[in-house]
C-alpha positions as a printed Julia matrix, in Angstrom:
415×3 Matrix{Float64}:
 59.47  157.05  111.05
 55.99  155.62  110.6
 54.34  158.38  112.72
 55.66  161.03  110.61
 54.71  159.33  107.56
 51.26  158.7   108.61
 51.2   162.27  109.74
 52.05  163.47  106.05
 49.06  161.55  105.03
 47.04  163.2   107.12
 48.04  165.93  105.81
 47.99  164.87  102.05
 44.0   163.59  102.82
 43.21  166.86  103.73
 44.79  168.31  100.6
 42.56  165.75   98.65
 39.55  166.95  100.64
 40.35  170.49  100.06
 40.65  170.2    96.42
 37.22  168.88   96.07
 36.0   172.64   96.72
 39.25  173.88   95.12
 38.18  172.55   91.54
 34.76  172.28   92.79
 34.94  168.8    91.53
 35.18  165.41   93.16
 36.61  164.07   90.05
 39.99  165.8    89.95
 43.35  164.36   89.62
 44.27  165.9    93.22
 41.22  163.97   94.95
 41.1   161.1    93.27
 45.08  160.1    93.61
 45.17  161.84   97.28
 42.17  160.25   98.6
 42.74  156.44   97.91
 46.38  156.53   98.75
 45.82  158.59  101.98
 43.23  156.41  103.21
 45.45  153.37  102.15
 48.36  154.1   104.28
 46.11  155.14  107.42
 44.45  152.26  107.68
 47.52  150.54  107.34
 48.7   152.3   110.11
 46.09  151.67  112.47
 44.5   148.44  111.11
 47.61  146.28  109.74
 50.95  148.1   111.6
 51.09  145.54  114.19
 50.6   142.46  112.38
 53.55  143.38  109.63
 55.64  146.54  110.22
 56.99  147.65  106.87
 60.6   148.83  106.38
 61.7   152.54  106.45
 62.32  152.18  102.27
 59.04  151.13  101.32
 57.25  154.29  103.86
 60.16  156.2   101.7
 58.62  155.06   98.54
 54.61  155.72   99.54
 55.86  159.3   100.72
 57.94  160.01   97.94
 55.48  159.04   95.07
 52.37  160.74   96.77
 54.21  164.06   97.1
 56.31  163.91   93.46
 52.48  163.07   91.81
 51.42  166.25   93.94
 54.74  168.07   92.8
 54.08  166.9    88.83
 50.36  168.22   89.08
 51.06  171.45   90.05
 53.76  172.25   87.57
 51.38  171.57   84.85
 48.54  173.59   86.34
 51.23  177.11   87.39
 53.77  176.54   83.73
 50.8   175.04   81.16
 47.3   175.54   82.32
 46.71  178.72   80.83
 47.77  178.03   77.57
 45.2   175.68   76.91
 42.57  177.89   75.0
 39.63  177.64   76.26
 36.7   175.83   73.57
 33.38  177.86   73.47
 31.72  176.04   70.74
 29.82  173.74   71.02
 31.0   170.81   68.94
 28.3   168.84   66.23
 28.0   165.22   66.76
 29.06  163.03   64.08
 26.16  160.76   63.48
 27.19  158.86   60.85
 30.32  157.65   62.43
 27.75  157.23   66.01
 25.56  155.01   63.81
 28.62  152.58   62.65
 29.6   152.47   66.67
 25.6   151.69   67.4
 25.79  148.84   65.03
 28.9   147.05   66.46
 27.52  147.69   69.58
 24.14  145.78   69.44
 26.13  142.89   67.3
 28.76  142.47   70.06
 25.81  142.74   72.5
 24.56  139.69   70.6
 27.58  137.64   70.79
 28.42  138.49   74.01
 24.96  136.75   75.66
 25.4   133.68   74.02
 29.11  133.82   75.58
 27.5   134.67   78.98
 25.0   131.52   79.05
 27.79  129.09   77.46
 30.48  130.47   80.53
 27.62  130.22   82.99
 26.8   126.48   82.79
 29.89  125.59   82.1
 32.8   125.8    85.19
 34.0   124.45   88.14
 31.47  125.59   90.4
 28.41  123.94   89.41
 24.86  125.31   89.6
 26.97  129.02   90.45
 25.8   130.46   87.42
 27.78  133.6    88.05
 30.62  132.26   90.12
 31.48  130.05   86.61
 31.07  133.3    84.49
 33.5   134.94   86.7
 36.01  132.35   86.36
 35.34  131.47   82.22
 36.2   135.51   81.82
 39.47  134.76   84.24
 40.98  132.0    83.19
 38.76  130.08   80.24
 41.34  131.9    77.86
 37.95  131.97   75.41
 37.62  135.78   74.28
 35.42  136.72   71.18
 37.0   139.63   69.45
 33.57  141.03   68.26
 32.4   140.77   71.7
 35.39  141.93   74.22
 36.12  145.24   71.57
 32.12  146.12   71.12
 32.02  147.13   75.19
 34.97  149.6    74.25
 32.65  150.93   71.46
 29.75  150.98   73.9
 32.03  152.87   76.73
 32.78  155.98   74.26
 28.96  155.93   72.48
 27.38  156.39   75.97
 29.65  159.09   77.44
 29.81  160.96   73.82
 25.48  160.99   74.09
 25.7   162.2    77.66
 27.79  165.1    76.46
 24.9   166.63   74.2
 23.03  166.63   77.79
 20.18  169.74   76.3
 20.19  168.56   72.62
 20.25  164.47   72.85
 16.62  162.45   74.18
 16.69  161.31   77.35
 15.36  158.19   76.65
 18.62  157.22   74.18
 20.76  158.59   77.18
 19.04  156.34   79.57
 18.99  153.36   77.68
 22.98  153.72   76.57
 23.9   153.89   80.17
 21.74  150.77   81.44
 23.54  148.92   78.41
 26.95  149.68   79.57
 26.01  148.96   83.16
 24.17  145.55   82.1
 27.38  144.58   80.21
 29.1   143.98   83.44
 27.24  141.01   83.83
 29.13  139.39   81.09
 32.38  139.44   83.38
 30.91  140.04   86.56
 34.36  142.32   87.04
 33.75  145.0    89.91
 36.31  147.22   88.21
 34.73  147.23   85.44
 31.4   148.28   87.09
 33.31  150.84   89.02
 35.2   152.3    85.48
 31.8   152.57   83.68
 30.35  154.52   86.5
 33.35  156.81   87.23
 32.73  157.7    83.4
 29.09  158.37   83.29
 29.71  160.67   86.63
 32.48  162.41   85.34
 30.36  163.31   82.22
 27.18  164.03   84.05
 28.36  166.49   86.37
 30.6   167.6    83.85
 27.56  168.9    81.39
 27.19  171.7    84.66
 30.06  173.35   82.92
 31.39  174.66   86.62
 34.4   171.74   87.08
 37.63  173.11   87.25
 36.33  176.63   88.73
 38.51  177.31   91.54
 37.6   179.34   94.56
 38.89  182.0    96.36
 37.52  181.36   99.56
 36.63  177.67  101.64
 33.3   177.08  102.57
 32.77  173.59  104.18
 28.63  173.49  103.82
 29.13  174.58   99.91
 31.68  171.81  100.0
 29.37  169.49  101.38
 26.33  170.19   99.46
 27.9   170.29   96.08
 28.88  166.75   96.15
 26.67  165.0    98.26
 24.6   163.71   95.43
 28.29  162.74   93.93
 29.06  161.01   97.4
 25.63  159.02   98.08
 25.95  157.42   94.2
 29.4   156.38   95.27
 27.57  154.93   98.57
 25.4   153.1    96.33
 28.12  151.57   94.37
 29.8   150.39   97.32
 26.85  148.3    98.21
 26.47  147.04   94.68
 30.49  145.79   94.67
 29.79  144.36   98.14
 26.56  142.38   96.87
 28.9   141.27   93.92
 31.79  140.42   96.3
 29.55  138.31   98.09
 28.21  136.16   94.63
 31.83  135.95   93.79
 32.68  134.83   97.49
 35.52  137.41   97.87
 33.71  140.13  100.68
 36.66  138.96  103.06
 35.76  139.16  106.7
 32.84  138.56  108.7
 31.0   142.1   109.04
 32.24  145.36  107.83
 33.84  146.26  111.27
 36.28  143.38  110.03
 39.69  144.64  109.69
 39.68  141.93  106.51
 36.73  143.09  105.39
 37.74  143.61  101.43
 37.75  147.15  101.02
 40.0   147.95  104.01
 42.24  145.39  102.59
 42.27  146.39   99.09
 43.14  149.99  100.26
 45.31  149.4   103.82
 46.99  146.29  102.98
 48.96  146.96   99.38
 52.24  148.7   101.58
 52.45  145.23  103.44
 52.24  143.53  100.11
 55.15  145.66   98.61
 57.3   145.35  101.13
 57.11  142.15  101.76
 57.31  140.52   97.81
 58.31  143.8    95.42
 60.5   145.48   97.62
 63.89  142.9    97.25
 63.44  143.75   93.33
 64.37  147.38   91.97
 65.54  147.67   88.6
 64.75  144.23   87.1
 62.73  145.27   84.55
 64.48  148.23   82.79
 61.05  149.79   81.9
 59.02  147.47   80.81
 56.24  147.58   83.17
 55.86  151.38   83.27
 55.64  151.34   79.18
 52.38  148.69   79.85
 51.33  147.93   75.98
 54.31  149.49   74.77
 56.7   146.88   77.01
 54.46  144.3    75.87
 54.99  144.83   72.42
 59.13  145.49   72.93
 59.07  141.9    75.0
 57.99  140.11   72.24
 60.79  141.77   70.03
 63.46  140.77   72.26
 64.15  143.82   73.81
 63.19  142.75   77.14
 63.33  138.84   78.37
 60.43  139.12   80.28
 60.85  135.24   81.54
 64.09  136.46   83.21
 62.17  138.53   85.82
 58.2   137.82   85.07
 58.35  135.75   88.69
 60.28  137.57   90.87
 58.34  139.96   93.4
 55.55  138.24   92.73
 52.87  137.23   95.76
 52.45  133.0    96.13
 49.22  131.65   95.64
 47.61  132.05   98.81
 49.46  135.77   99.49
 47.61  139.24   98.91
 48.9   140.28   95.8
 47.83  143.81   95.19
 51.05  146.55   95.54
 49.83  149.7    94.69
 50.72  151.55   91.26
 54.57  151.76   92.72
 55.5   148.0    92.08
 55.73  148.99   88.54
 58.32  152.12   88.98
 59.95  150.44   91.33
 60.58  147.13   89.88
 61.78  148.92   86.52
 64.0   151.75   87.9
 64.5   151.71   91.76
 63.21  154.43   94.04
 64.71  157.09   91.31
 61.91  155.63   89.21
 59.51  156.05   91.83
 60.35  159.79   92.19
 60.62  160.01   88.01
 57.84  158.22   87.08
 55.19  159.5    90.23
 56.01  163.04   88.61
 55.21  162.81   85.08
 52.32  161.22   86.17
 51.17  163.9    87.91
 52.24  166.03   85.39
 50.33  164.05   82.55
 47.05  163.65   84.66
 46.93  167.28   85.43
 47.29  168.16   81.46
 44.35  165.78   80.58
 42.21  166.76   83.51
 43.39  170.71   82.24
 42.48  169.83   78.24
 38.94  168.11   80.14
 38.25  171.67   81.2
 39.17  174.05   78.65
 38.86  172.44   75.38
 36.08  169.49   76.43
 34.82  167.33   73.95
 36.6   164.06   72.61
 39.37  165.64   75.96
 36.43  164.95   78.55
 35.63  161.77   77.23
 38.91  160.37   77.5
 39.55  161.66   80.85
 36.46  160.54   82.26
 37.89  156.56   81.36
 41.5   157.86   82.39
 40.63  159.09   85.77
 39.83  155.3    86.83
 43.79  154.91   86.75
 44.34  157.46   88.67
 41.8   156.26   91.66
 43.45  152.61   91.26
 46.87  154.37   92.04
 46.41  153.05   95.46
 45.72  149.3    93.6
 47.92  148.89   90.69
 49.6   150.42   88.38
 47.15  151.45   85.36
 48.18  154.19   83.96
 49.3   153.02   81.02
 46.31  150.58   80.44
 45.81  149.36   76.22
 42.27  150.14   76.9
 43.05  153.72   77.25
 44.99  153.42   73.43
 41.67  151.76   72.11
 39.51  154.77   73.79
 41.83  157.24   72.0
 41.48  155.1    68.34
 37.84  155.08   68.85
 37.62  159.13   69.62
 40.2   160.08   66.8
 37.86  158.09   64.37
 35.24  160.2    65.49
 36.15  163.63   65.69
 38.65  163.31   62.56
 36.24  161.12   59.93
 33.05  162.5    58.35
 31.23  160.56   56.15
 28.72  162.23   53.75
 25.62  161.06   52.05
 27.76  160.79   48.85
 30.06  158.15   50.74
 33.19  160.62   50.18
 35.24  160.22   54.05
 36.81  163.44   54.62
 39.73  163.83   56.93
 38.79  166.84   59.81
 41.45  168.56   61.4
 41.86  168.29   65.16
 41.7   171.53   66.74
């Protein structure tokens, strides 16, 4: 059964590939679930197959939630596209409301230095100055609320002055995106690098106003050409999360013909993962993991005893413990939830990508930060991230509040 499944993700890779040209965007919900996933299961296939043969439920599940997200996806974009109207205008910044983000910003910037020197010589790993800011942000427990919530602020500032690509300087552009890049440092997280810069692509190539054009005809060259600016920045980030793999002493393997090597592991070795710790555990959960924030919230409430089944499908210590977005379906409502859940995903990433296009704005901001879930589909399950919740407070404040030089707020309607 493994041959046939690889041999739909063959297929399903080449769907992702075609849909590049098909939206003439590399940043679609078809590509960037599709291509992760795809790749994922092949190199499981030919890399980790041998070593750990997974059971005929979990290739069932992989299948089954690739082609239901593919299924979801397209409903939305035949039933619901076109009744998005399409925004013309082009929207007026609200400065004032900018200027309050600006100054949280640079006072979180502040406070979030003096955190970085105190967690660098202070850890377990002794002159490391980065190793012990990795592992303060991990496990130190020591957040500053000024300082963790001012990077969210910074996040929507920097993508919302990238929008007004013709009308904003290019020097305030410039300098917004090296802050959010520098502010990596203060975590030395890789995914947060890699969200930041999915973002400032997204919004970049977005400002072309040609994503979401779809083609009549398939021209590999065009295809090529078009994103090959696109594909050597994503070359370039590769190198950067290797160089910070290597401070951080996680690059796994010995060269990058390694079959541990971390990327091929991160992406072909999740399957193995599931099957071996998630897949004894359907329907423990009842929901709460697919809710994220919203379980979260209900567990503390009562309604769910998390302690009752917070352990259970849950790697060891010295076990890879990355299962792809599926654990969380699968662990709340079987396989059923897997088929459920992998569609109105699709469904709900296609009708954000769709608003992204046609009514832009505050919609392209927040699907440049949601489209990182949908690229960690193949890692875990982030589609319901609180971050996502704080990126939609921040945006409402800004397109619905307007404060005047008479200090009156006025309430604007969202349109």
């Amino acid at each position: 059964m493994s041959e046939i499944v690889c041999f739909i993700f063959w297929i399903l890779l080449i769907l992702g590939i075609f849909a590049i040209y098909l939206h003439n965007d590399l940043l679609n919900p078809l590509t960037g679930y599709l291509l992760p996933i795809s790749i994922g299961f092949i190199l499981y296939y030919y890399l980790y197959r041998i070593e750990h043969q997974v059971t005929e439920r979990t290739l069932l599940c992989f299948s089954f939630g690739a082609i239901c997200f593919l299924i979801g996806y397209f409903v939305f974009g035949y039933f619901f596209k076109q009744k998005i109207p399409i925004n013309k205008k082009e929207r007026n910044k609200n400065n004032e409301i900018l200027l309050l983000y600006k100054i949280i910003i640079f006072l979180g910037i502040i406070v979030n230095c003096i955190e970085f020197y105190k967690n660098g010589i202070s850890g377990p790993f002794g002159n490391n100055f980065l190793r012990n800011v990795r592992w303060n942000s991990l496990y130190s427990g020591r957040k500053n609320f000024l300082g963790t919530y001012s990077t969210v602020f910074l996040h929507v500032t920097t993508c919302i002055l990238l929008q007004y690509g013709k009308t904003e300087k290019r020097w305030k552009q410039k300098f917004f995106v090296l802050l959010l890049l520098f502010s990596t440092i203060f975590s030395m997280a890789r995914s947060t690098m890699l969200q930041y810069i999915i973002s400032i692509v997204y919004i970049c190539y977005f400002s072309k106003e040609k994503r979401g054009i779809q083609k009549k005809y398939f021209n590999i060259k065009q295809l090529l050409s078009g994103n090959i600016k696109i594909i050597c920045l994503f070359l370039v980030v590769f190198f950067a999360f290797s160089a910070v793999a290597l401070v951080t002493n996680k690059l796994g393997g010995g060269s990058i013909l390694d079959k541990e090597f971390y990327l091929y592991k991160y992406l072909g070795y999740p399957i193995v993962a599931f099957d071996i710790n998630v897949m004894a555990f359907p329907r423990i959960s009842k929901g709460y993991y697919s809710l994220g924030p919203i379980g979260k919230v209900l567990g503390i409430f009562g309604v769910y005893h998390v302690s009752e089944f917070s352990s259970l499908g849950v790697a060891g210590p010295t076990q890879f413990n990355v299962y792809s977005y599926l654990a969380a379906p699968y662990k709340d409502f079987g396989i059923i939830g897997i088929i459920v859940i992998s569609l109105f995903l699709g469904f709900i990433s296609g009708m954000f990508y769709w608003f992204s296009i046609r009514k832009k704005g505050e919609w392209t901001v927040f699907y440049s930060v949601y489209i990182y879930g949908i690229l960690m589909a193949f890692y875990s399950y982030q589609f319901a991230m609180t971050y996502y919740f704080y990126i939609a407070a921040i945006l409402i404040l800004y397109r619905c509040v307007k404060i005047k030089k008479n200090r009156i707020v006025l309430l604007q309607s969202i349109k």
